[in-house]
DSSP file (Angstrom, degrees, kcal/mol; ACC not computed):
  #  RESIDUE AA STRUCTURE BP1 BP2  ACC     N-H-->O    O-->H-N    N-H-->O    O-->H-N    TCO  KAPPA ALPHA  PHI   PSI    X-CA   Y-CA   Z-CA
    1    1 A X     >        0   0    0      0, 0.0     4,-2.0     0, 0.0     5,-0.1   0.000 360.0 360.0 360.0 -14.3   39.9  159.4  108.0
    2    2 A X  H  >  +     0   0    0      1,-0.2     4,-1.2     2,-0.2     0, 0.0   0.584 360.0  54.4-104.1   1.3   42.9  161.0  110.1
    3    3 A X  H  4 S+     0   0    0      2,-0.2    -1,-0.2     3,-0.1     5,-0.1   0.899 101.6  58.1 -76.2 -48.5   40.0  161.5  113.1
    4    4 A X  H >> S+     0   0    0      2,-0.2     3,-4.7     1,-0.1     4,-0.9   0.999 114.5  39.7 -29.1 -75.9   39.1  157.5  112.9
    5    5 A X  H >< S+     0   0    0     -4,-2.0     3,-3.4     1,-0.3    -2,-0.2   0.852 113.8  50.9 -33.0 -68.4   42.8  157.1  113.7
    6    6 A X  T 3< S+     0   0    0     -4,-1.2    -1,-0.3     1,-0.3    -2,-0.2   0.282  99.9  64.9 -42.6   2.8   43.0  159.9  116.2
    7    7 A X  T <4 S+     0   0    0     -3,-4.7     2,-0.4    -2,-0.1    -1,-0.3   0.458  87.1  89.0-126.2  -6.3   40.0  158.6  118.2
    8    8 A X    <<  +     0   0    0     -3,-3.4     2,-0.3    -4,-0.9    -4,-0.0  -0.743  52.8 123.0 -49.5 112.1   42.0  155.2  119.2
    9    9 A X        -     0   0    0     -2,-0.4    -2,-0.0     0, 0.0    -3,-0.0  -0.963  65.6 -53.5-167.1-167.9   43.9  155.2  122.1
   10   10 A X        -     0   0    0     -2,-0.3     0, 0.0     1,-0.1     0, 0.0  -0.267  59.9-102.5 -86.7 155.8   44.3  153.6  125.1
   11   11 A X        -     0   0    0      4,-0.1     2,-0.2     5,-0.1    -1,-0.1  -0.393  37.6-149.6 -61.1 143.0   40.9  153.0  128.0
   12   12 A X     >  -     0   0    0      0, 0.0     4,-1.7     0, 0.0     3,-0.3  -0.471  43.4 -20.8 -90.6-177.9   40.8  155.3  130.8
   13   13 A X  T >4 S-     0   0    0      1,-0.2     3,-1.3     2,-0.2     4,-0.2   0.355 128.4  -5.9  43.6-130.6   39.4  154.9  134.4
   14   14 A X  T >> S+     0   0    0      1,-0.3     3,-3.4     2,-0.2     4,-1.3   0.835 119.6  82.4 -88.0 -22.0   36.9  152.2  135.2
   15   15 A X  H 3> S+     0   0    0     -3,-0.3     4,-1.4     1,-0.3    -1,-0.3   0.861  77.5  72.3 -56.7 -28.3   36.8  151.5  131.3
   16   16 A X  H <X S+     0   0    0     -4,-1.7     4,-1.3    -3,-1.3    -1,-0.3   0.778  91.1  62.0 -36.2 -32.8   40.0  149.3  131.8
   17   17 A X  H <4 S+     0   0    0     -3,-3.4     4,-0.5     1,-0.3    -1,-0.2   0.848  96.6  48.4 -80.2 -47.2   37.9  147.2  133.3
   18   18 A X  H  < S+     0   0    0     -4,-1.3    -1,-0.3     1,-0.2    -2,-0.2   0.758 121.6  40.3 -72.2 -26.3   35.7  146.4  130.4
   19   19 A X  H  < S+     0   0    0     -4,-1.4    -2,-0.2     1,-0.1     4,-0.2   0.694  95.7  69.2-103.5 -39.2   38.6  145.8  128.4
   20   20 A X  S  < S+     0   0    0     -4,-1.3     3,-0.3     1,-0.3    -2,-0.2   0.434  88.2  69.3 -82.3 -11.1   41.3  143.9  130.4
   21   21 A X  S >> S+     0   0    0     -4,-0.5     3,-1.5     1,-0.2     4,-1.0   0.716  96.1  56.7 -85.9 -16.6   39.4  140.8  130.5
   22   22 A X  T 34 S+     0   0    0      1,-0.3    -2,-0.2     2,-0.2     4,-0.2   0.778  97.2  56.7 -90.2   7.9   40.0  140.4  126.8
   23   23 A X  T 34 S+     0   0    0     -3,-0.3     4,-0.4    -4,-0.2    -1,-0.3   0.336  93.8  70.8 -60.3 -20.3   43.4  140.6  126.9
   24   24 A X  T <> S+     0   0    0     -3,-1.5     4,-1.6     1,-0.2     3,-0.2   0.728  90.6  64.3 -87.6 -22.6   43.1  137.5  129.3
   25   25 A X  H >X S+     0   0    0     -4,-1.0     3,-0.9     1,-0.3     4,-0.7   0.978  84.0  69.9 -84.1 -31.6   41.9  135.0  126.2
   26   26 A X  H >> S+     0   0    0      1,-0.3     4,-1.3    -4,-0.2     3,-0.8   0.821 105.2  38.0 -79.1 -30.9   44.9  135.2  124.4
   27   27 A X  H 3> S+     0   0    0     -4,-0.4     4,-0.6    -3,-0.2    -1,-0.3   0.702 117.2  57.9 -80.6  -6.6   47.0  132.9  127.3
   28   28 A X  H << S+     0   0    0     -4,-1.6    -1,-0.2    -3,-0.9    -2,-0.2   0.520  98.9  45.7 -91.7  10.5   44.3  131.1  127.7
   29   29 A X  H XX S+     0   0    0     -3,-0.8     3,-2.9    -4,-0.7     4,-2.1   0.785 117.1  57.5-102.1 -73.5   43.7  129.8  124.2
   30   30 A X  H 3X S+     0   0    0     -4,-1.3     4,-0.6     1,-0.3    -2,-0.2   0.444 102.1  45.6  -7.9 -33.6   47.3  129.1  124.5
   31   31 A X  H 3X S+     0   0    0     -4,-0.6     4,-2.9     2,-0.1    -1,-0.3   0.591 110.9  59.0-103.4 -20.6   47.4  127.1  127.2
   32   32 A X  H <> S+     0   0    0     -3,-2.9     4,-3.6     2,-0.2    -2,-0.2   0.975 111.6  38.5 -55.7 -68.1   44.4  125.3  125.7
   33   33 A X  H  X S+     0   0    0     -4,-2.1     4,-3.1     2,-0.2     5,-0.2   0.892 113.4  53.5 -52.5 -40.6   46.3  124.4  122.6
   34   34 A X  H  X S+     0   0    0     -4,-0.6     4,-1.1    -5,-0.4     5,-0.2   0.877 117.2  45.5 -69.7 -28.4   49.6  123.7  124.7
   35   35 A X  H >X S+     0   0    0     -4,-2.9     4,-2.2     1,-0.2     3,-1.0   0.998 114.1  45.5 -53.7 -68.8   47.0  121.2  127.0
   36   36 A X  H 3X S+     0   0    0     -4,-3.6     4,-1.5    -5,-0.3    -2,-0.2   0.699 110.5  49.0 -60.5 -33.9   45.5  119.7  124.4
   37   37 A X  H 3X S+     0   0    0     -4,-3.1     4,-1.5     2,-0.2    -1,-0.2   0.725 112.5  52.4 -60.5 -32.0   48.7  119.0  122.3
   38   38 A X  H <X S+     0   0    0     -4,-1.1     4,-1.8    -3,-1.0     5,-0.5   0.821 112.3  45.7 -69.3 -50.1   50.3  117.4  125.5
   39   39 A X  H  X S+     0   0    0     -4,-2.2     4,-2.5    -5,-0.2     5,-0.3   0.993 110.0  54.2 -67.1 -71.3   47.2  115.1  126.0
   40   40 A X  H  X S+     0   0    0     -4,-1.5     4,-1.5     1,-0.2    -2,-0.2   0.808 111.0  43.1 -24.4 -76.3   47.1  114.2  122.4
   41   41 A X  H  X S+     0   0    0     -4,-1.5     4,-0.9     2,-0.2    -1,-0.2   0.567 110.1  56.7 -40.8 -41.5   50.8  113.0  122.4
   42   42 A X  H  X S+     0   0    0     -4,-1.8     4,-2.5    -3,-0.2     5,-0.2   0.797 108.5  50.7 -59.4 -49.7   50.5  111.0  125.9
   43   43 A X  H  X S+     0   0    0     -4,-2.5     4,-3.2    -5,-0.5    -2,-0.2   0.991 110.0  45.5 -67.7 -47.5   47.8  109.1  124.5
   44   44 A X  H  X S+     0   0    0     -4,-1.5     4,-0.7    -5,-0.3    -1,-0.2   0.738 110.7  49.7 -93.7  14.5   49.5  108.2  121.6
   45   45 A X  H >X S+     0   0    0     -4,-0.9     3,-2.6     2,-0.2     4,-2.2   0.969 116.5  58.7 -58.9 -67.9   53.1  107.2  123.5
   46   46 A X  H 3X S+     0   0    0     -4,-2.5     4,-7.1     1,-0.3     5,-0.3   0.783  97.0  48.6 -12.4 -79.8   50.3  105.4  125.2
   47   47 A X  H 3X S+     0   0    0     -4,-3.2     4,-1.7    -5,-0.2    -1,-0.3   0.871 109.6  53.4 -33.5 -45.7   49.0  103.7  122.6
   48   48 A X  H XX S+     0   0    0     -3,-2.6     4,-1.9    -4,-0.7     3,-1.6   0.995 107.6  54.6 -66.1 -54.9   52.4  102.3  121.4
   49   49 A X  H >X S+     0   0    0     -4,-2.2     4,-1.5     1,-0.3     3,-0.7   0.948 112.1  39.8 -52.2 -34.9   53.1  101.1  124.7
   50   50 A X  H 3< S+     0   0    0     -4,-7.1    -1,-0.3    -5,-0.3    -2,-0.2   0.833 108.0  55.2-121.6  39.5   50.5   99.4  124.9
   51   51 A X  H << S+     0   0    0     -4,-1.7    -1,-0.2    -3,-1.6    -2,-0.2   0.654 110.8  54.0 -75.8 -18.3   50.1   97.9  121.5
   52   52 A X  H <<        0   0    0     -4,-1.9    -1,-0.2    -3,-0.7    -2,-0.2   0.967 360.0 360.0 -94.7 -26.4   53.6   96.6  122.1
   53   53 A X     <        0   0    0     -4,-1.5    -1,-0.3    -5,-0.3    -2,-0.1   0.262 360.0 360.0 -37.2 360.0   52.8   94.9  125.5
């Protein structure tokens, strides 16, 4: 078991490459959510307005 461990560690060389894009989804599921909550909320200020109209 203590070899598993010992064989994790950080990408070298061109293998960064293969790696660093998955690092990239976590602000973009973020920004997703933060969109989509924003949108969500406009629409329903929306709504009120223009139910009261």
């Amino acid at each position: 078991m203590a070899s598993a461990a010992a064989a994790v560690s950080l990408p070298t060389g061109l293998s960064v490459l293969t790696t660093f894009p998955d690092l990239l989804f976590i602000p973009e599921f973020v920004f997703a959510f933060l969109a989509t909550l924003t949108y969500v909320i406009h629409k329903g200020f929306s709504l009120l307005r223009w139910k009261s109209s």
